[in-house]
N, CA, C and O atoms as a GROMACS GRO file, in nm:
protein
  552
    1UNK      N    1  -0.725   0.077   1.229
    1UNK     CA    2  -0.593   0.113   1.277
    1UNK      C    3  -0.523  -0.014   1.327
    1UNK      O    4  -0.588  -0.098   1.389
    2UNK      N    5  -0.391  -0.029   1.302
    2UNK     CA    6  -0.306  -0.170   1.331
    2UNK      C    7  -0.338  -0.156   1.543
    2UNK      O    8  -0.381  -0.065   1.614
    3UNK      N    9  -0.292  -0.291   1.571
    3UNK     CA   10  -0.279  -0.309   1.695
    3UNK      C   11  -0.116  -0.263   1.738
    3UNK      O   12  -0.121  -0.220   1.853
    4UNK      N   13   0.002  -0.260   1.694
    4UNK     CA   14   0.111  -0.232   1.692
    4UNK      C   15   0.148  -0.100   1.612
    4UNK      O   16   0.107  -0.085   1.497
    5UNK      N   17   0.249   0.024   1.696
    5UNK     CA   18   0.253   0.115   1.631
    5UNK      C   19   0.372   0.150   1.643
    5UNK      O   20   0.414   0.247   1.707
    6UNK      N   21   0.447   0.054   1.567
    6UNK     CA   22   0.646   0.073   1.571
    6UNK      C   23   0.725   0.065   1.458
    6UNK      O   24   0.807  -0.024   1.438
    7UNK      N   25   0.695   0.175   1.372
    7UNK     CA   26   0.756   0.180   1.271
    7UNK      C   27   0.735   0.348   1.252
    7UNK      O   28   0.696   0.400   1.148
    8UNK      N   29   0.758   0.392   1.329
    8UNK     CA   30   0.818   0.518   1.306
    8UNK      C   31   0.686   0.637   1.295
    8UNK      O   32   0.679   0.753   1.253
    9UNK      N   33   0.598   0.546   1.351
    9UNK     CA   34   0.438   0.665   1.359
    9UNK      C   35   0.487   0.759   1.444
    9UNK      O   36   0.483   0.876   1.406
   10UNK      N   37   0.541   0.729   1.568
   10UNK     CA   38   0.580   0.820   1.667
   10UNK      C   39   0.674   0.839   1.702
   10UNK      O   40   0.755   0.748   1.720
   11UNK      N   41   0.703   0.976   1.728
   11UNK     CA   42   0.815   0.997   1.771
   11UNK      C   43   0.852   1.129   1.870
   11UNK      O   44   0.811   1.244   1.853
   12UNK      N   45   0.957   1.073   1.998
   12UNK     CA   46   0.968   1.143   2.066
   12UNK      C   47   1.052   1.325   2.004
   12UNK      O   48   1.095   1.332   1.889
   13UNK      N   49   1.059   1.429   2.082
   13UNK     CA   50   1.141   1.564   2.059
   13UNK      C   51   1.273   1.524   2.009
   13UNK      O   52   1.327   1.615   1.944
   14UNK      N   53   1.357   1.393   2.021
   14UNK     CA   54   1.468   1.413   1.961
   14UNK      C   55   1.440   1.319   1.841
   14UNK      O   56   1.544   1.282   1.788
   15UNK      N   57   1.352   1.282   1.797
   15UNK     CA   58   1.297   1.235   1.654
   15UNK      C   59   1.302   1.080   1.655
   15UNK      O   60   1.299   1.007   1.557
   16UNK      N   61   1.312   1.036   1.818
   16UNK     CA   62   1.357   0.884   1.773
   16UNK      C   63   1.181   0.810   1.741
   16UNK      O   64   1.088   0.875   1.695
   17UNK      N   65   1.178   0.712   1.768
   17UNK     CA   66   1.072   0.650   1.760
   17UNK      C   67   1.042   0.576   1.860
   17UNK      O   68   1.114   0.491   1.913
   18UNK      N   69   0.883   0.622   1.903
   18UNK     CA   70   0.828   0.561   2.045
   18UNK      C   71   0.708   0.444   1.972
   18UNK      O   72   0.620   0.464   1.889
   19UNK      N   73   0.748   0.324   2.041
   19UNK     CA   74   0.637   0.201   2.004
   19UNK      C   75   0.536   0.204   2.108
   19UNK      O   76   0.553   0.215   2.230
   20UNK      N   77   0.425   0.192   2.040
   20UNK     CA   78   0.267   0.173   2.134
   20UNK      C   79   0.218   0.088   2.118
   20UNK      O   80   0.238   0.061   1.999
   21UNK      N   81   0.126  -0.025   2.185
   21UNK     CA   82   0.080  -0.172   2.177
   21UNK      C   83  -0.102  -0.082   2.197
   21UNK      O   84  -0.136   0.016   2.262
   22UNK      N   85  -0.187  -0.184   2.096
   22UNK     CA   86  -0.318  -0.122   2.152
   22UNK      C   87  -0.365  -0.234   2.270
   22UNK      O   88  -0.345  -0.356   2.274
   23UNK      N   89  -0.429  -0.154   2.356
   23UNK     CA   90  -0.464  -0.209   2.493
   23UNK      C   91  -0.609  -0.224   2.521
   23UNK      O   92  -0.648  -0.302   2.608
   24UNK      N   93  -0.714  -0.133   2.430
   24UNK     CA   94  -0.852  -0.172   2.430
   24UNK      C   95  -0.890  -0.130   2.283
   24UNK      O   96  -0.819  -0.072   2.202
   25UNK      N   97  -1.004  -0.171   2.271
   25UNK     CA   98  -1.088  -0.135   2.135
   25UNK      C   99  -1.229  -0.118   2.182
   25UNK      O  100  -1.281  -0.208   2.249
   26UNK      N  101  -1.294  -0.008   2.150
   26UNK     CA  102  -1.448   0.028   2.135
   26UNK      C  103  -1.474   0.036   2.028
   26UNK      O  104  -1.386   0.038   1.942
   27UNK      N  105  -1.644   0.048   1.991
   27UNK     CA  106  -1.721   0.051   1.918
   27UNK      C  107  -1.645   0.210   1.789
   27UNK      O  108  -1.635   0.215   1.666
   28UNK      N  109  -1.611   0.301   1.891
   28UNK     CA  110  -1.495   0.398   1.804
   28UNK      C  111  -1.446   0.482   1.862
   28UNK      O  112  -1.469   0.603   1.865
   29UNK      N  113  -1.322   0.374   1.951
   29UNK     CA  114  -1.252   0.435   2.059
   29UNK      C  115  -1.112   0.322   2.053
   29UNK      O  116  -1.124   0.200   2.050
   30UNK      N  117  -1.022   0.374   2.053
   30UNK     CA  118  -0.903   0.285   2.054
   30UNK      C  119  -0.801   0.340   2.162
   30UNK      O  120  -0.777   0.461   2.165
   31UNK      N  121  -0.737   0.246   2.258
   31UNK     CA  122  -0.636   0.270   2.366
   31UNK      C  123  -0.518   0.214   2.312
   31UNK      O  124  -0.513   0.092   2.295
   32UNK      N  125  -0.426   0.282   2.283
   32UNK     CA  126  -0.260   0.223   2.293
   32UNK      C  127  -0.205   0.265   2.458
   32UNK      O  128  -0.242   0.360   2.528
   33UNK      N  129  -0.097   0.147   2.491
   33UNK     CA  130  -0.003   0.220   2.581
   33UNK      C  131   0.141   0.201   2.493
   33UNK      O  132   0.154   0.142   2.385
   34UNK      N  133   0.254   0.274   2.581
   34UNK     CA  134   0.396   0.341   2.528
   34UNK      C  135   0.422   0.139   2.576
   34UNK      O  136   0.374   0.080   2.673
   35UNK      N  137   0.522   0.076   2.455
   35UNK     CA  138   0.511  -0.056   2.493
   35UNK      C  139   0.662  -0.067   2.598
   35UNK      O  140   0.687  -0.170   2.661
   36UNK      N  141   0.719   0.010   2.601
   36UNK     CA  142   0.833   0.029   2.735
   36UNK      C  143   0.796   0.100   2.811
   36UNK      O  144   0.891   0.124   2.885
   37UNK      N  145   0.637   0.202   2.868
   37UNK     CA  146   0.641   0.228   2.959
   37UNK      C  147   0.658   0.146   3.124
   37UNK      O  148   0.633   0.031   3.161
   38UNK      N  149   0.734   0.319   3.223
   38UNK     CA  150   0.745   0.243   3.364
   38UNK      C  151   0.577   0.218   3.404
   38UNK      O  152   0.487   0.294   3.367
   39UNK      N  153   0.563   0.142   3.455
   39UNK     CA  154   0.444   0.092   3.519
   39UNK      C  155   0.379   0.168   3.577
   39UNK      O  156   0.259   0.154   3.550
   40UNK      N  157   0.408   0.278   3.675
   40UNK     CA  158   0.353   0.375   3.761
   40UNK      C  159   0.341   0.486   3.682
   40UNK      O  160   0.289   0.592   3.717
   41UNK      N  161   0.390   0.463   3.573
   41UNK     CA  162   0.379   0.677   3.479
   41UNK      C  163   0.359   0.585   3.344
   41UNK      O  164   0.453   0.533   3.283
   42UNK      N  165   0.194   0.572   3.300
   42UNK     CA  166   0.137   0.501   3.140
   42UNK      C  167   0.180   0.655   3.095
   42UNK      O  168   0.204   0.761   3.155
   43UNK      N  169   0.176   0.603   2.936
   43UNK     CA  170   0.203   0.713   2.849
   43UNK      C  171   0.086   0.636   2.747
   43UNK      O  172   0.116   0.529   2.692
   44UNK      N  173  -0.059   0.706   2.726
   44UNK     CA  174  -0.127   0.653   2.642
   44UNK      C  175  -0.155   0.722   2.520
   44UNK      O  176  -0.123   0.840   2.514
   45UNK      N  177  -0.218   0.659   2.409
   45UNK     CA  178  -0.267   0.776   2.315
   45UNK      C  179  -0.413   0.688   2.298
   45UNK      O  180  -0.430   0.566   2.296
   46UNK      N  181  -0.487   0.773   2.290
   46UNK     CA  182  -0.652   0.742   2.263
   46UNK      C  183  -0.695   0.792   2.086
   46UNK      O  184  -0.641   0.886   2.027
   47UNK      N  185  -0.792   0.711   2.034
   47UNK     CA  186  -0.829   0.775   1.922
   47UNK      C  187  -0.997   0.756   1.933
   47UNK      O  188  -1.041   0.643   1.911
   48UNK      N  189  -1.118   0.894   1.976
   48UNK     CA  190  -1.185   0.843   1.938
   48UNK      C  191  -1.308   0.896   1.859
   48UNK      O  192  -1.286   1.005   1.807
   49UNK      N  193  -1.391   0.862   1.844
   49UNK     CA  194  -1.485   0.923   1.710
   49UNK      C  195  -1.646   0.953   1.768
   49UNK      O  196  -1.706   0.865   1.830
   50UNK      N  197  -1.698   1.063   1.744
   50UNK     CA  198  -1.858   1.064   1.797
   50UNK      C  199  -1.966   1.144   1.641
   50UNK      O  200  -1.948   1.254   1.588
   51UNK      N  201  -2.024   1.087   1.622
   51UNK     CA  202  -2.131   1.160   1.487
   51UNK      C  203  -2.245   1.183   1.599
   51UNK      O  204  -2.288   1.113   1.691
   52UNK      N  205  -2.280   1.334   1.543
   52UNK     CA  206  -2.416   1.375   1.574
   52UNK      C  207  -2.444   1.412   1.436
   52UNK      O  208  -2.379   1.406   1.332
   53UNK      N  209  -2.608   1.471   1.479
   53UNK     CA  210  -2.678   1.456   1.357
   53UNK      C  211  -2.716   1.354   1.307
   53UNK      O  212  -2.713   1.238   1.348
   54UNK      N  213  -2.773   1.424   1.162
   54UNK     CA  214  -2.816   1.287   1.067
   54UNK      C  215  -2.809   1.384   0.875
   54UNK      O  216  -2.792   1.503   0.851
   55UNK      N  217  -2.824   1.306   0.811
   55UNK     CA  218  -2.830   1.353   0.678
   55UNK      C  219  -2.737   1.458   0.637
   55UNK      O  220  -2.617   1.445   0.662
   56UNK      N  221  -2.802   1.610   0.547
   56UNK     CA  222  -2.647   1.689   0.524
   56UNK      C  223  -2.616   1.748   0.668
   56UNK      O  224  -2.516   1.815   0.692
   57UNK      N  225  -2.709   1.716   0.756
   57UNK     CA  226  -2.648   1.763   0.892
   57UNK      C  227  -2.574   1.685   0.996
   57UNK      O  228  -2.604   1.684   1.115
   58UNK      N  229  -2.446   1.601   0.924
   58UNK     CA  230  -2.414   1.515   1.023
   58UNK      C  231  -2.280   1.537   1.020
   58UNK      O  232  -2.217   1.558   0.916
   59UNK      N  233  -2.202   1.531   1.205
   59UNK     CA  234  -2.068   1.593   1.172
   59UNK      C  235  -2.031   1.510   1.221
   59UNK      O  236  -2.104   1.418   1.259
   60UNK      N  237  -1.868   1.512   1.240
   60UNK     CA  238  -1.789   1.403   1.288
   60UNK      C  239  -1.712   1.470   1.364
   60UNK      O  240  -1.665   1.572   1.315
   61UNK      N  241  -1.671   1.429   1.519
   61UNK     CA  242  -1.561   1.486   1.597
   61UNK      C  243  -1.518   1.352   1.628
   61UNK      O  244  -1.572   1.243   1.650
   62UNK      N  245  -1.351   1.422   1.620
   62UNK     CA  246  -1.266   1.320   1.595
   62UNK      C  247  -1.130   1.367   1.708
   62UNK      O  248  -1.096   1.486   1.709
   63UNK      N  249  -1.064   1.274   1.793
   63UNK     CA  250  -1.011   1.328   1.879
   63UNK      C  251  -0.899   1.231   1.908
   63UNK      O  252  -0.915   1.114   1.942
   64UNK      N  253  -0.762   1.308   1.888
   64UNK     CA  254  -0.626   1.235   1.894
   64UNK      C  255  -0.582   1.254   1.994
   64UNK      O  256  -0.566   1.375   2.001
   65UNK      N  257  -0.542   1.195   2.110
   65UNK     CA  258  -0.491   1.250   2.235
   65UNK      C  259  -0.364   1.120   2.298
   65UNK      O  260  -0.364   0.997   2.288
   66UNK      N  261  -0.280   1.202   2.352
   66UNK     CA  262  -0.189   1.170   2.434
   66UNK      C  263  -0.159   1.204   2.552
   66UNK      O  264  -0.121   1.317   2.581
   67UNK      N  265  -0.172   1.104   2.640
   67UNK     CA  266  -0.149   1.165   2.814
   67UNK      C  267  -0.029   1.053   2.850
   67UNK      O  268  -0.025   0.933   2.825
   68UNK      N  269   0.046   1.121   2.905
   68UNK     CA  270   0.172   1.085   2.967
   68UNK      C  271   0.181   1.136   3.127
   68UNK      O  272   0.147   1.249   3.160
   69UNK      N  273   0.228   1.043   3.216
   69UNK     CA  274   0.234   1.056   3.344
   69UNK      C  275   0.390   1.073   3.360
   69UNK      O  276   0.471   1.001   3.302
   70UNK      N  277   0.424   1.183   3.450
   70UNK     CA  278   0.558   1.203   3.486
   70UNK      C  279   0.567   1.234   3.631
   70UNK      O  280   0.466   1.265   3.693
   71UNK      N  281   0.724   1.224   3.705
   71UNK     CA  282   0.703   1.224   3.794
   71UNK      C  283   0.709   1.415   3.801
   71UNK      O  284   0.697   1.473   3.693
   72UNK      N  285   0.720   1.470   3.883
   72UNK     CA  286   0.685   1.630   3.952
   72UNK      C  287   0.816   1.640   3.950
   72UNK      O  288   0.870   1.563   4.029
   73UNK      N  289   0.911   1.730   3.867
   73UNK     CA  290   1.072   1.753   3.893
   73UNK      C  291   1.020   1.828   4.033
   73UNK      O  292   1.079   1.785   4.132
   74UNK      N  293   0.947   1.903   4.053
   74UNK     CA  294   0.895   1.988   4.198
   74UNK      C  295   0.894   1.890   4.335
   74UNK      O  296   0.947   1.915   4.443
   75UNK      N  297   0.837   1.799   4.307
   75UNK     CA  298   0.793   1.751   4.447
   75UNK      C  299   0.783   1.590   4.350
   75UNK      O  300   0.692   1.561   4.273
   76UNK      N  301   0.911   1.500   4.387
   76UNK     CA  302   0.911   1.360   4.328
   76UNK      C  303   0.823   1.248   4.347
   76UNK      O  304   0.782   1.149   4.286
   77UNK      N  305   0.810   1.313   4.473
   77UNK     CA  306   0.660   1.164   4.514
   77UNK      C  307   0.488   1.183   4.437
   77UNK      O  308   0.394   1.104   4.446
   78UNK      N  309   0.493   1.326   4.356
   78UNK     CA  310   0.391   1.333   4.330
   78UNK      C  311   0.383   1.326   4.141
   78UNK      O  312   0.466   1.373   4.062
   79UNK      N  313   0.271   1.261   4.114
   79UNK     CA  314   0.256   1.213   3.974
   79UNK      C  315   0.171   1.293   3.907
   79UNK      O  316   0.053   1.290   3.941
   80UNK      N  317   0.212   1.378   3.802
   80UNK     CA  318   0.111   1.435   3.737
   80UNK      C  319   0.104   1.443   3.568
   80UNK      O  320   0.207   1.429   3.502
   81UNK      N  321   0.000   1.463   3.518
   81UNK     CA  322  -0.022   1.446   3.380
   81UNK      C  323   0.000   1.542   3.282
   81UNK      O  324  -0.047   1.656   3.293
   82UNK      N  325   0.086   1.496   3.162
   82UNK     CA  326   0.068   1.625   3.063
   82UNK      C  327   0.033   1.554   2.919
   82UNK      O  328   0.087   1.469   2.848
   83UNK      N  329  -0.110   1.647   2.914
   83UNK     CA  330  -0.190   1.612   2.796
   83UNK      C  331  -0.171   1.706   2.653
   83UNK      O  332  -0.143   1.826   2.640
   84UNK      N  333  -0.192   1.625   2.578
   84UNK     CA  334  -0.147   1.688   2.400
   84UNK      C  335  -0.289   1.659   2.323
   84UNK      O  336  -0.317   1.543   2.354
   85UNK      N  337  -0.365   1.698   2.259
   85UNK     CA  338  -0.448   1.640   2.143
   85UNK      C  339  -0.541   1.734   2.068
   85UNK      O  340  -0.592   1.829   2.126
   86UNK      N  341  -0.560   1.714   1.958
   86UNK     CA  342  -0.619   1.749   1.867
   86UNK      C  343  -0.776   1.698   1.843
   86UNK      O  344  -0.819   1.586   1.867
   87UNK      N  345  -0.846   1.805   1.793
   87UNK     CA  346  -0.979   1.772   1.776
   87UNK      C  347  -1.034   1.836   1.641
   87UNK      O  348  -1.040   1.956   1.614
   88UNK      N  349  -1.076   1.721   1.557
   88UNK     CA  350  -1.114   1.762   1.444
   88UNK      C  351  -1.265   1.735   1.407
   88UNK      O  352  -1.318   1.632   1.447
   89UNK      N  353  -1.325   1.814   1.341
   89UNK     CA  354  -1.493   1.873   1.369
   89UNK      C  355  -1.518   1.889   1.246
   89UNK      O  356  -1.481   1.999   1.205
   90UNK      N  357  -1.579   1.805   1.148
   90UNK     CA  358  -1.620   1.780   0.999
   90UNK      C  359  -1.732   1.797   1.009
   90UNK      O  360  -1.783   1.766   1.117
   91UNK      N  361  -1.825   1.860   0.888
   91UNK     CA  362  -1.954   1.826   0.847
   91UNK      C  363  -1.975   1.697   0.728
   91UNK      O  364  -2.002   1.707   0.608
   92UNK      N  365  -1.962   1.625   0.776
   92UNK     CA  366  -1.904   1.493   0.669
   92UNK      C  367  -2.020   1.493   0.596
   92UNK      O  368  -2.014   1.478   0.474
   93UNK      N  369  -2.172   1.515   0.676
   93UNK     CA  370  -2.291   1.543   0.590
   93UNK      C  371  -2.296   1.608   0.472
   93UNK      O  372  -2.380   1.592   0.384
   94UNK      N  373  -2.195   1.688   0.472
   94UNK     CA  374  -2.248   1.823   0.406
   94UNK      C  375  -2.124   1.794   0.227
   94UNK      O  376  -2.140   1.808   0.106
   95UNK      N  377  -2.061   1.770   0.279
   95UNK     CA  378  -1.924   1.700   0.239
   95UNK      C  379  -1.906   1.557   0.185
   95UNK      O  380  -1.940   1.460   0.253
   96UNK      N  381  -1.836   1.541   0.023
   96UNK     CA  382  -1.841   1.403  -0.007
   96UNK      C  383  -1.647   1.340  -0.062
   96UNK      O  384  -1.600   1.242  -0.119
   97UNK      N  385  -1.608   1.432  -0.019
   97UNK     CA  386  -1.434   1.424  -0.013
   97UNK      C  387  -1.391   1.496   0.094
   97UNK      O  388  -1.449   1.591   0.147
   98UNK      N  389  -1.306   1.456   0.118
   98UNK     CA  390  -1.188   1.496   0.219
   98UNK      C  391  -1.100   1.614   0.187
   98UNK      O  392  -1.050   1.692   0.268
   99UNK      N  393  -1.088   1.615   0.018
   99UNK     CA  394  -1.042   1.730  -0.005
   99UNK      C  395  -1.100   1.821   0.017
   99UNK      O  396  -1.025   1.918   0.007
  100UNK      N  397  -1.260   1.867   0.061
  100UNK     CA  398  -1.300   1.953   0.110
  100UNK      C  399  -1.281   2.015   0.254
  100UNK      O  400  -1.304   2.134   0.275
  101UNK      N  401  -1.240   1.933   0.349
  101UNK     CA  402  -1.208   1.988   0.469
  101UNK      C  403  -1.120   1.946   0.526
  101UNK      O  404  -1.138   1.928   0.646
  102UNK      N  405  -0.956   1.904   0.456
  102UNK     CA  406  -0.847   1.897   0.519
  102UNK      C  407  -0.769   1.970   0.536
  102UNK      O  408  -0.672   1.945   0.607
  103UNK      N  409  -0.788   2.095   0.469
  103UNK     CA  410  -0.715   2.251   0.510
  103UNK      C  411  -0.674   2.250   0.614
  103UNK      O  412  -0.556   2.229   0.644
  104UNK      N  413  -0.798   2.282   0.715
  104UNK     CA  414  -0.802   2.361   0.836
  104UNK      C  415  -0.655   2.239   0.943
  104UNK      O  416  -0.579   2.272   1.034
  105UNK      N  417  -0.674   2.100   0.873
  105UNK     CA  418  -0.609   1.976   0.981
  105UNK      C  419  -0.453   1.989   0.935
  105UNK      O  420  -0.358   1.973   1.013
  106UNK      N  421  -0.439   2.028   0.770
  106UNK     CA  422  -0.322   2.064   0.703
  106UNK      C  423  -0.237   2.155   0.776
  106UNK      O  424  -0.115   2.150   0.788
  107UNK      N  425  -0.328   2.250   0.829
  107UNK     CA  426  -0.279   2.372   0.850
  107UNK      C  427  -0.212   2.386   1.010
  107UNK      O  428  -0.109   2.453   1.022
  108UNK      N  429  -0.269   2.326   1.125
  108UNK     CA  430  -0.253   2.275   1.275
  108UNK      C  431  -0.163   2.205   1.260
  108UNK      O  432  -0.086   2.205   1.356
  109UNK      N  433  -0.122   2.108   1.136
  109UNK     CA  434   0.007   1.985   1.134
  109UNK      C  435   0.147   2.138   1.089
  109UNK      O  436   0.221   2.168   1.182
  110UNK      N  437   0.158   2.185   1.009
  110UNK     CA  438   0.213   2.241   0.990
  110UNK      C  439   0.236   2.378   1.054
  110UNK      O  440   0.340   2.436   1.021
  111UNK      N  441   0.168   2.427   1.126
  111UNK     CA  442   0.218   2.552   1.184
  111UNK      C  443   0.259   2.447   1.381
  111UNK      O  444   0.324   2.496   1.473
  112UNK      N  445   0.209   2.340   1.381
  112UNK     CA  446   0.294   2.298   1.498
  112UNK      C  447   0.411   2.295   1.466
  112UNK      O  448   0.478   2.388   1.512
  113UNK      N  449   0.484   2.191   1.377
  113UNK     CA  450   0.568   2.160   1.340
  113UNK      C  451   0.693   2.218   1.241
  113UNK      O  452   0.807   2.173   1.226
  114UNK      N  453   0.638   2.319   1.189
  114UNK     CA  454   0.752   2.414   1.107
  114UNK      C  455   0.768   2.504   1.110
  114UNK      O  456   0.671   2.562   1.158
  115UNK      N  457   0.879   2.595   1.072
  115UNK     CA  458   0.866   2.750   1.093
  115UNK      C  459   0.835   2.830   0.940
  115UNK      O  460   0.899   2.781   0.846
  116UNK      N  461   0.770   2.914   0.917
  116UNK     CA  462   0.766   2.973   0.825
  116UNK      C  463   0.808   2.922   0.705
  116UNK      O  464   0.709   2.855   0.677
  117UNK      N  465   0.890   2.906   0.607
  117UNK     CA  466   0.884   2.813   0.463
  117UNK      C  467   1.025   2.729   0.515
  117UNK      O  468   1.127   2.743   0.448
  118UNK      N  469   1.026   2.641   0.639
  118UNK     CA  470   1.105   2.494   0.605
  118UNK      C  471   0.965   2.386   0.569
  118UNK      O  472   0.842   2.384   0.565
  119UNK      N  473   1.038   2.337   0.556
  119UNK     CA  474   0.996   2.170   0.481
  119UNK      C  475   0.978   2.057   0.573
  119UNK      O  476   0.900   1.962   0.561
  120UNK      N  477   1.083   2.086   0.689
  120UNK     CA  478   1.121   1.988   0.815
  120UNK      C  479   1.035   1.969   0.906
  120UNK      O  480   0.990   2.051   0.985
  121UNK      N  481   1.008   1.843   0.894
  121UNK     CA  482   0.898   1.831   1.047
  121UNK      C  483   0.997   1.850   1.163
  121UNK      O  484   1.080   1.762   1.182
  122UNK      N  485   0.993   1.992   1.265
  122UNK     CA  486   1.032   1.998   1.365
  122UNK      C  487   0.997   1.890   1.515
  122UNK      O  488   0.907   1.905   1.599
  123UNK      N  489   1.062   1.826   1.511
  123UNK     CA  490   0.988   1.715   1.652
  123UNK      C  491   1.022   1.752   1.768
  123UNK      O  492   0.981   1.687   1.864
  124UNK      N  493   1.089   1.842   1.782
  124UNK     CA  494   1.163   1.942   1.910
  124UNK      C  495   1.084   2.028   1.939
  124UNK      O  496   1.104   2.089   2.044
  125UNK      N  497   1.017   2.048   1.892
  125UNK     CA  498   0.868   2.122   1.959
  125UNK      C  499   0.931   2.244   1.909
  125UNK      O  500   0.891   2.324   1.994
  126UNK      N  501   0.996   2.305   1.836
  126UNK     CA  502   1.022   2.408   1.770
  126UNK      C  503   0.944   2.483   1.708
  126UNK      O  504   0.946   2.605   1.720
  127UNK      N  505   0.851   2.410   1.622
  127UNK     CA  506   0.773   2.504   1.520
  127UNK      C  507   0.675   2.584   1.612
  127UNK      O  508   0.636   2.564   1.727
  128UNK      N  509   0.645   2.698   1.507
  128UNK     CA  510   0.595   2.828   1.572
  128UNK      C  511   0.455   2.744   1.668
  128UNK      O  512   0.455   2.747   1.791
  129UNK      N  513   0.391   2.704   1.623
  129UNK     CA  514   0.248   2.636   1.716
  129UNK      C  515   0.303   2.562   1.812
  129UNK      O  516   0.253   2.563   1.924
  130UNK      N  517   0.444   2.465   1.775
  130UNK     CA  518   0.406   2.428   1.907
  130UNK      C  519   0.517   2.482   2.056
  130UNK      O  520   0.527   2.440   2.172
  131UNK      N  521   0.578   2.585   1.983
  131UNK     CA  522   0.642   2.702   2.086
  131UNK      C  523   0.518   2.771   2.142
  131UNK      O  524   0.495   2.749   2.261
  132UNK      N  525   0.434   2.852   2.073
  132UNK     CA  526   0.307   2.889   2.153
  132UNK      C  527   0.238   2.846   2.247
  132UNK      O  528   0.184   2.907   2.338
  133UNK      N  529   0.242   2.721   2.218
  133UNK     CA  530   0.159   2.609   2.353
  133UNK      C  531   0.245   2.571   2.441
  133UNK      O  532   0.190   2.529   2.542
  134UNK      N  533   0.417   2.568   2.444
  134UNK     CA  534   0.462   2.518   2.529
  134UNK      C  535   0.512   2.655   2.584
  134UNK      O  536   0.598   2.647   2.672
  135UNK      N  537   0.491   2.721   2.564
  135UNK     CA  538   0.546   2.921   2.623
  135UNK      C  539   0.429   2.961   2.667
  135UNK      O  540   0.423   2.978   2.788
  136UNK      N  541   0.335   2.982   2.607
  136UNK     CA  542   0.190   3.028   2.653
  136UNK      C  543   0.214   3.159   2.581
  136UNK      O  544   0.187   3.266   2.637
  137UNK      N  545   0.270   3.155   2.440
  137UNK     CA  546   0.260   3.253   2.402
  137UNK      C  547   0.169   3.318   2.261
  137UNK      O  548   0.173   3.238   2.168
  138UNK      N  549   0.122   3.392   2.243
  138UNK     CA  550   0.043   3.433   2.134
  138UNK      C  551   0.130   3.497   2.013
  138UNK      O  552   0.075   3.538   1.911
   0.00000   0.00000   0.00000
């Protein structure tokens, strides 16, 4: 994965584009921060990877996350976190393409992001999944 992420990987609810600088590297763990965040509220995204198992029994969890610090519209002096991420759980053992188990990741990108047959990546948090998570609704 590049160390610089400003060309339009990310992007905020009104579709603009947020730049991230990477800030650490592990063995298979990567830290970006938001490269204009305020100092007191990081906005990070983590990427990282764990295999258990061994042979056709070996899986891969894989975990995209974003935590952003904001201040409390409730109570301003106090700082709290709102976390986003995805976790994806392969039998890579078992499995020798990707076309075998990108459905299920196909399917989480698109029911966040769209409604029923548009085409449009919703970034307004519109699409049906990710109205559910931000309503708490089923």
């Amino acid at each position: 994965m590049v160390n610089d992420l400003n060309t339009n990987e990310i992007k905020n609810p009104a579709g603009t584009e947020v730049e991230f600088t990477r800030i650490s590297t592990g063995l298979r763990e990567g830290v970006w921060k938001q490269s204009a965040e305020t100092p007191n509220l990081p906005n990070r995204l983590t990427i990282k990877h764990n295999e258990t198992g061994s042979g056709i029994n070996l899986r891969r969890r894989s975990l995209v996350r974003f935590d952003k610090s904001i201040a409390s519209t409730v109570d301003a002096t106090k700082v709290v976190v709102v976390s986003a991420y995805a976790v994806f759980d392969a039998p890579v053992g078992a499995v020798t393409a990707t076309a075998d188990v990108d459905d299920p990741l196909a399917y989480l990108m698109s029911f966040l992001a769209s409604l029923g047959a548009s085409t449009t990546i919703l970034y307004d948090c519109t699409g049906n999944g990710a109205r559910a998570l931000l309503a708490g609704e089923i």
